[in-house]
C-alpha positions in Angstrom: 20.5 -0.5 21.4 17.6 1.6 22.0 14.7 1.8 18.8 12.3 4.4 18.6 9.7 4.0 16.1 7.2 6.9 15.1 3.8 5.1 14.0 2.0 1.9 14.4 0.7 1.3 11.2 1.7 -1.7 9.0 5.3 -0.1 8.3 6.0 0.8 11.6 4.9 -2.2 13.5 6.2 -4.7 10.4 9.8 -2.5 11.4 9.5 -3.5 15.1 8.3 -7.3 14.3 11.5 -7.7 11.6 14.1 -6.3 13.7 12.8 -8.0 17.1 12.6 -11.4 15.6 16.3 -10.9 13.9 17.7 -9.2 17.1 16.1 -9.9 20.2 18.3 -7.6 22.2 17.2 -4.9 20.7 14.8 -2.5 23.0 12.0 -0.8 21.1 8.9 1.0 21.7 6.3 2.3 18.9 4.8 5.5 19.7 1.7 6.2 18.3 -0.8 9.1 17.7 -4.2 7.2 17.8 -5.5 4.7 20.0 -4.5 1.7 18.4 -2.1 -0.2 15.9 -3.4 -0.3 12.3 -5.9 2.5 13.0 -4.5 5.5 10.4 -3.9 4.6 6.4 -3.5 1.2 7.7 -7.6 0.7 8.4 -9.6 -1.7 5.9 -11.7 0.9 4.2 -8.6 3.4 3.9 -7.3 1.4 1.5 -8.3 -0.5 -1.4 -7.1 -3.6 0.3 -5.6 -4.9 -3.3 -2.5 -7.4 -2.9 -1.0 -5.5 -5.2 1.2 -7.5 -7.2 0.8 -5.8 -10.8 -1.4 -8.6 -11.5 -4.1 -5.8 -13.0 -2.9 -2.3 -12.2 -2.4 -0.7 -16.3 -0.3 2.2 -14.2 2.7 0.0 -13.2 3.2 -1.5 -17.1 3.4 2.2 -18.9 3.4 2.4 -22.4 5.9 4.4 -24.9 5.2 4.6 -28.3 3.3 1.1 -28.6 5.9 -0.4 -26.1 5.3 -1.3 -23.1 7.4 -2.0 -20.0 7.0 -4.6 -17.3 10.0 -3.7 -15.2 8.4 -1.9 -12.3 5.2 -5.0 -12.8 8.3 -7.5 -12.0 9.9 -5.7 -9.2 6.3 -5.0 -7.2 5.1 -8.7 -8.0 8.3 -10.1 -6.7 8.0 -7.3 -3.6 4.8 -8.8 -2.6 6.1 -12.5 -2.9 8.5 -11.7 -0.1 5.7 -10.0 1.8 3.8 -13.5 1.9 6.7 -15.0 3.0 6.8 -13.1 5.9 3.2 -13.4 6.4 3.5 -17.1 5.9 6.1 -17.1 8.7 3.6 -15.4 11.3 0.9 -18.1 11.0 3.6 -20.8 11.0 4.8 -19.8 14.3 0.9 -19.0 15.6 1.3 -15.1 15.5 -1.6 -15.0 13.4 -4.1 -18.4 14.3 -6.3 -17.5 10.8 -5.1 -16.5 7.5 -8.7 -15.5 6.6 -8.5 -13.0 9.5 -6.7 -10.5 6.8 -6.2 -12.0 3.8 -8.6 -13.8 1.2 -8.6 -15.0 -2.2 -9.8 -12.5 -5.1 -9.2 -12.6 -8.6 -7.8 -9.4 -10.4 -8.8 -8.8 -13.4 -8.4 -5.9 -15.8 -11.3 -4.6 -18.3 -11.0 -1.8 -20.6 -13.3 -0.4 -23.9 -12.8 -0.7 -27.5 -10.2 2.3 -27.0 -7.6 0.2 -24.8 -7.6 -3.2 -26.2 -4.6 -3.4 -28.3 -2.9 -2.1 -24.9 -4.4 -4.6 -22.5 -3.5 -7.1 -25.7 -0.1 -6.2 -25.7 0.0 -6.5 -22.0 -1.0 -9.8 -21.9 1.8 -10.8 -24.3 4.7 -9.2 -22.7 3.6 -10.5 -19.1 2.0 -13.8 -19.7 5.6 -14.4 -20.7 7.1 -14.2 -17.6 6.3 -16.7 -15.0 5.5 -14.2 -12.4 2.4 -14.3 -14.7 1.8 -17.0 -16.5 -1.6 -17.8 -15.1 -2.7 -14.6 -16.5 -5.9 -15.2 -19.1 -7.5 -12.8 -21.8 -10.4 -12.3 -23.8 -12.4 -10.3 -25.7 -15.4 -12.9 -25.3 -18.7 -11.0 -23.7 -19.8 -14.2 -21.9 -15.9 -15.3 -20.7 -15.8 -12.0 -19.3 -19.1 -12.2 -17.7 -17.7 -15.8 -15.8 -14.8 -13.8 -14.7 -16.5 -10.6 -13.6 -20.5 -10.6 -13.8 -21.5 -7.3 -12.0 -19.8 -4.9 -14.9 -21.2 -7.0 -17.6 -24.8 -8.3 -16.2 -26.4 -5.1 -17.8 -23.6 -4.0 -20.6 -24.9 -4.6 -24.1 -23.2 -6.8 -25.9 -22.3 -5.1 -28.8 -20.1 -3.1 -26.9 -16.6 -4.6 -27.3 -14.7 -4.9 -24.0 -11.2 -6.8 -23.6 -10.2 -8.3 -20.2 -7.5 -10.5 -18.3 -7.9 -12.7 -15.0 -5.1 -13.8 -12.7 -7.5 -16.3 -10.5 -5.0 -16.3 -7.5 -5.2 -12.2 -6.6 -5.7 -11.4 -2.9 -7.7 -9.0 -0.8 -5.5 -8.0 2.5 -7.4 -6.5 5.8 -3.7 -4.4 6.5 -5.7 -3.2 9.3 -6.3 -6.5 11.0 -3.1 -7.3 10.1 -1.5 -4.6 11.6 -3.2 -5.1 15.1 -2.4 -8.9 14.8 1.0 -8.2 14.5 1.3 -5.0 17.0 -0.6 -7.9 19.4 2.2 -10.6 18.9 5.0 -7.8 19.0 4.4 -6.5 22.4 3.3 -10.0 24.3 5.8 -12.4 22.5 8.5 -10.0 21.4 8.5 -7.6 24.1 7.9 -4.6 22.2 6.4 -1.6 23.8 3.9 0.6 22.4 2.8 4.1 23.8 -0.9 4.9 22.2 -2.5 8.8 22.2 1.7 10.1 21.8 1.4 12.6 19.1 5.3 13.5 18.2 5.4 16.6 17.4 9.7 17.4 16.9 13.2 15.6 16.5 16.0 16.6 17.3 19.8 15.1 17.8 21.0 16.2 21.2 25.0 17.2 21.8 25.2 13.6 22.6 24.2 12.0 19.2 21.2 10.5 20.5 17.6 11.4 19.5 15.7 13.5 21.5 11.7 12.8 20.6 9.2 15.5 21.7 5.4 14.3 22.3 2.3 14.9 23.9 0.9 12.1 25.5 -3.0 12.0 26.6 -2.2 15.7 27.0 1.0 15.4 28.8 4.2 16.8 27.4 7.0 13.8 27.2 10.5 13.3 26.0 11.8 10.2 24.6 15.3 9.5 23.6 17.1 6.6 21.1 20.0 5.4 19.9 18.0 5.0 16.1 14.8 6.7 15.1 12.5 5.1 12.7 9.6 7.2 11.6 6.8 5.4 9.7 3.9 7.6 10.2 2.4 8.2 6.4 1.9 12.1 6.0 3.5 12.8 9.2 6.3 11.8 8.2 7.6 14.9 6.0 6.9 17.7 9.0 8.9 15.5 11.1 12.2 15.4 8.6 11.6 18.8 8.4 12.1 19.5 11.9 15.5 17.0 12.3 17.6 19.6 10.9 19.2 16.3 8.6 20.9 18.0 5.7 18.6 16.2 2.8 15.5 17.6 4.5 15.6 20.4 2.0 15.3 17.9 -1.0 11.8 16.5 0.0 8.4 18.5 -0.1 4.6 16.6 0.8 1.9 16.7 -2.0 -1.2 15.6 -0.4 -4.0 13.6 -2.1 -7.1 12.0 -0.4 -10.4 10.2 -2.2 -13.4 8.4 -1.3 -15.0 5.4 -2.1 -18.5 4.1 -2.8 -19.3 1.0 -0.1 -22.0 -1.4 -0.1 -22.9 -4.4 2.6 -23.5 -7.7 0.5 -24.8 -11.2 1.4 -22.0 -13.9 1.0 -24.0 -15.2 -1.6 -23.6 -12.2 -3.9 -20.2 -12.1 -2.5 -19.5 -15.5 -4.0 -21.0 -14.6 -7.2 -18.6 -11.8 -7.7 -15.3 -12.9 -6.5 -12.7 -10.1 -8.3 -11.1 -7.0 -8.0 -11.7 -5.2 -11.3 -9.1 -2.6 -12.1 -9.7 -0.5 -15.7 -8.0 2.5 -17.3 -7.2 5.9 -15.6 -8.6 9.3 -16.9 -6.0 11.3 -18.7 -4.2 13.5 -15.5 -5.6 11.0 -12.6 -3.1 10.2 -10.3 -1.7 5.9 -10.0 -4.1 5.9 -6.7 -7.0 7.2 -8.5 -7.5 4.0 -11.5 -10.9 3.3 -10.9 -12.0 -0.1 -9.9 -14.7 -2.5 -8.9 -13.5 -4.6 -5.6 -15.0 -7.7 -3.5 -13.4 -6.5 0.2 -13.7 -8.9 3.3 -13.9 -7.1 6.6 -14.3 -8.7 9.7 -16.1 -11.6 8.2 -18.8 -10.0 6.1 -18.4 -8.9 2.6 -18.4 -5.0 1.0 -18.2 -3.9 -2.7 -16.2 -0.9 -3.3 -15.7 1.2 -6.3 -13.4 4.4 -6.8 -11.8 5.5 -5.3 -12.9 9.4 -5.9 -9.2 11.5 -5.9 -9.8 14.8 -4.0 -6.8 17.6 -3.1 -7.3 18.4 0.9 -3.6 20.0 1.8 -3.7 18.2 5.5 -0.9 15.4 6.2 -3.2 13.1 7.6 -6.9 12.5 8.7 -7.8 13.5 11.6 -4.7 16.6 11.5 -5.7 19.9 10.3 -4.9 22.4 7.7 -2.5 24.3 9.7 -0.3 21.4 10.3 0.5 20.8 6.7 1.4 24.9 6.4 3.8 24.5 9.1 5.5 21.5 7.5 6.5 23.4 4.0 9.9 25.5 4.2 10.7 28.3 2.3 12.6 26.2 0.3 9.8 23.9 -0.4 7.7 26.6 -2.3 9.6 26.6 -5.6 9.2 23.0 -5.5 5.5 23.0 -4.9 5.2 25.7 -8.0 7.1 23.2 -10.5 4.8 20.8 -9.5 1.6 22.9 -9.4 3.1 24.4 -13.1 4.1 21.3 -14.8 1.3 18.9 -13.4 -1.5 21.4 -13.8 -3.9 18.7 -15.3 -3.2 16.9 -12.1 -4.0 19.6 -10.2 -6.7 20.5 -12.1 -8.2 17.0 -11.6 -7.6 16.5 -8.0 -9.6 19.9 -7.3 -12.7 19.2 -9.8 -12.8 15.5 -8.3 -13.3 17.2 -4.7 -16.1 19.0 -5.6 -17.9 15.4 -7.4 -21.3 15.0 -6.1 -23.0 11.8 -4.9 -24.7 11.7 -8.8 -21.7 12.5 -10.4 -20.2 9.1 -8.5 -23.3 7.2 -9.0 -23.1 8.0 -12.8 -19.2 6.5 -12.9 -20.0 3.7 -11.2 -22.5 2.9 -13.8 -20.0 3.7 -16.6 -17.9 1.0 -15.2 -20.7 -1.8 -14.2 -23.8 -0.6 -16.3 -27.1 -0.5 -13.9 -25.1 -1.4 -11.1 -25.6 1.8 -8.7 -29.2 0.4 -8.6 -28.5 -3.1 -7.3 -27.0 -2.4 -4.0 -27.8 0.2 -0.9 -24.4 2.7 -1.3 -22.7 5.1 0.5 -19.8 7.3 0.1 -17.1 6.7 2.3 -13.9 8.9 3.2 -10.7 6.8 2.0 -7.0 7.5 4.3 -5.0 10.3 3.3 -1.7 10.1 1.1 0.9 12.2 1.1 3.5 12.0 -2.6 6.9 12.6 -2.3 8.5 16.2 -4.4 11.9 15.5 -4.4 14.4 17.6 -6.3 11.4 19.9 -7.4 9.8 16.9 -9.1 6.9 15.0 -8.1 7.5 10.8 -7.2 4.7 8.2 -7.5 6.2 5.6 -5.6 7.7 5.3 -2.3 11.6 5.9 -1.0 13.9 4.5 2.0 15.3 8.1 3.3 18.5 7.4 6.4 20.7 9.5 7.5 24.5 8.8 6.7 25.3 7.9 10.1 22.5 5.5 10.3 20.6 7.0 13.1 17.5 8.5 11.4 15.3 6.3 8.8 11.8 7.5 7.4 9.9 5.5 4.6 7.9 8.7 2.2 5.3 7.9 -0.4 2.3 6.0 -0.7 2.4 3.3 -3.5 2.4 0.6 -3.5 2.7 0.7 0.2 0.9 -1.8 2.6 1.3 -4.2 0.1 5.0 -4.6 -0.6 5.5 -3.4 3.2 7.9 -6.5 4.7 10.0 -6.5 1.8 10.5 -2.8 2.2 11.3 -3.0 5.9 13.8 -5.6 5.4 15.4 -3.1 3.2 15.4 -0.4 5.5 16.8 -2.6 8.4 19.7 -3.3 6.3 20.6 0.4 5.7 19.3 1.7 9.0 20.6 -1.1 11.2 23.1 -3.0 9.5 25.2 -4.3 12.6 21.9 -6.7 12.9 23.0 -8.8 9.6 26.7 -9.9 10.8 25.5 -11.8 13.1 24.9 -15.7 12.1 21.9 -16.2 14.2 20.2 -13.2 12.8 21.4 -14.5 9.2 19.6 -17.7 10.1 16.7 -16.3 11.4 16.0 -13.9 8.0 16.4 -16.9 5.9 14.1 -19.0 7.8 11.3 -16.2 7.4 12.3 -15.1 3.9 13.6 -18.3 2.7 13.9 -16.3 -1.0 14.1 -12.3 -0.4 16.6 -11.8 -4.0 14.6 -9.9 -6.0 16.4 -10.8 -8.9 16.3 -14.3 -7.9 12.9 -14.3 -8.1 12.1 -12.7 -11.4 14.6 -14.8 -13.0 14.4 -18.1 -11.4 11.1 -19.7 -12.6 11.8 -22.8 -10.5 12.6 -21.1 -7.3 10.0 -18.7 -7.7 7.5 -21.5 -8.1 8.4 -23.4 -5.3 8.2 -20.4 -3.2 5.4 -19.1 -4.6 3.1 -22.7 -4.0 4.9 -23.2 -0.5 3.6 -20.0 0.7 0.2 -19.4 -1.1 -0.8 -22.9 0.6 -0.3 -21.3 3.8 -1.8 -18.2 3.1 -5.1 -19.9 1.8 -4.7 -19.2 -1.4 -5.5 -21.6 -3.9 -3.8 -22.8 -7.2 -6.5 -23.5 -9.4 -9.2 -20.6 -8.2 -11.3 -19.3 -5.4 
């Protein structure tokens, strides 16, 4: 069977990894715009680089009339459990030699004002019930808070009353050197092929039922044809659907949303004296992506702090691809959609604009909000974050992510942005199943997902303790990640 697969970031190339360890026989090439794997949304400082595993995120444990819900905190945390699994399986085997090459040790904390602290209270209860977070500490002590997370609190006063929580065993994931470990392994261990500077640009299903792929390589117009079509390419995802002439294309529109970041180079020593990612509460109309927060990244062996990110509304698909190339991707039948939204998520709207026009002052002057004097210490610059693209479907707009394939299981796309990276093996796995399910009756392909995922059940997982635990501990000691604390 013949794979094509549209995009080289982590979803693409995590795709092509999955289904060439599980089938072998399977021929598949990657075809990529850029110049290399990982390069696009993928890239360390595109990204927040959060493991995100609800440990801290207040937008994925929403509250209702003083109740909260930790359904979609249980389903993500358990996501990104099978994610280290498969991570856990490339070092075993020597596809990645160091663990500390992508992923490091962070604790995730969560800190909100006098406003929020009954919420962050009752967030602690419902979760630290759960042994997906039973780790999870809280207090409303100045100096414990300090220990946890020193740069917001070195210059607060103390009067002010703060609550905050601490999970010590949080990561921060390079899922751009990830990506170009894996894309590395894939093409000289698994025989993967991948074509660099091949810009798709249309699908199409020939009279034959096979996929004709349209590109431009290095300049060069080229055709590519398979038996199943994968497209993992972030933004570029929705002009492509557009073009396939599937019958669902009509139900999904692109909402674009970029942001920035502040970044500062520090010494390891003030690197080890703030070792957290500090997530607090979003302004009323901010999108998920745009929860400010104060994080320790590792890139490359030296150490950044980053703060934002800074939401903006720039209608292109994709850094790096122009206006024009969103306006040809929306259908006549995507403009009533794009009104509803634009109509009944006007504060949104509203917000993404003003934050584009936010000066470097204006940004200095948050940061400060959220780590008093702060903007002072350190030598900071903005920087432009990856682009993301939210899903309309139906005429409503989607926070999360969705698995899209056709019904004859020939076309699969993965739309959406959160929680993305993160969650990205899991998600794979599941897209496999629907896109490729032939792969799963065979017993050595059975064996070989259970030795890489030796728990994928979701449900398992969340209601298991023991087996979670066991899993948990098993991988986390291969990842680096300590038990007790960094």
């Amino acid at each position: 069977m013949n794979v094509i697969i549209i995009g080289a970031g982590i979803m693409g190339t995590t795709f092509a990894t999955l289904a060439k360890e599980l089938a072998p026989d399977l021929d598949i090439t990657i075809l990529e715009r850029l110049d290399r794997a990982g390069a696009g949304n993928s890239s360390a400082f595109w990204n927040a680089g959060t493991g995100h595993e609800a440990n801290c995120e207040l937008n994925y444990t929403p509250v209702d009339e003083e109740v909260i819900s930790v359904e979609k905190a249980l389903k993500i945390h358990a996501q990104f459990n099978v994610a280290k699994q498969f991570w856990a399986h490339l070092i075993e085997k020597g596809a990645i030699k160091d663990p500390t090459t992508f992923i490091n040790q962070t604790k995730h904390c969560t800190i909100v004002s006098e406003s929020a602290i009954e919420e962050l209270r009752l967030r602690y209860k419902e979760m630290s019930a759960h042994h997906f977070f039973e780790q999870m500490r809280y207090s409303e002590d100045f100096d414990e808070i300090k220990s946890w997370i020193p740069y917001t609190m070195d210059e607060r006063p103390r009067h002010e009353k703060m609550a905050a929580t601490v999970i010590e065993t949080g990561t921060d994931v390079n899922f751009g050197a990830l990506t170009e470990q894996m894309a590395d392994h894939a093409v000289k261990e698994l025989g993967v092929k991948i074509e660099y500077g091949t810009h798709v640009k249309r699908v199409h299903k020939s009279p034959t039922g096979r996929w004709v792929i349209e590109a431009v390589s290095n300049g060069v117009p080229v055709q590519h044809r398979a038996d199943v079509l994968f497209v993992g390419a972030g933004g570029g995802a929705f002009p492509l659907l557009k073009r396939s002439h599937l019958p669902f294309r009509s139900r999904f529109a692109g909402f674009p949303v970029g942001g920035r970041f502040l970044q500062a180079q520090i010494s390891e020593e003030q690197a080890k004296y703030y070792t957290a990612k500090t997530y607090g509460k979003a302004k009323v109309g901010a999108p998920p992506m745009s929860v400010p927060h104060l994080d320790l990244r590792v890139v490359d062996g030296k150490h950044y702090l980053l703060f934002g990110p800074f939401a903006s509304f720039k209608p292109v698909l994709e850094r790096g691809r122009g206006f024009f190339d969103y306006l040809t991707s929306i259908r006549l039948h995507d403009i009533p959609g794009l009104l509803n939204v634009a109509l009944e998520h006007f504060p949104l709207v509203k917000y993404l604009v003003s934050e584009s026009f936010k000066g470097e002052k204006s940004m200095f002057e948050e940061l400060d909000s959220f780590a008093p004097g702060l903007s002072k210490k350190f030598d900071w610059k903005p920087i432009a974050a990856g682009q993301r693209v939210q899903i309309i479907k139906d005429g409503d707009l989607q926070m999360g992510t969705e698995i899209v394939v056709s019904n004859d299981k020939t076309y699969g796309t993965l739309l959406g942005a959160s929680p993305g990276a993160s969650v990205s093996p899991e998600v794979m796995l599941r897209c496999l199943e629907q896109l490729i399910p032939s792969i799963f009756s065979r017993d050595e392909a059975r064996k070989k997902k259970n030795d890489i995922f030796p728990e994928d059940d979701l449900d398992t997982l969340i209601n298991n303790p023991d087996r979670y635990r066991k899993i948990r501990d098993s991988v986390n000691q291969q990842l680096g990640i300590t038990r007790s604390g960094a």
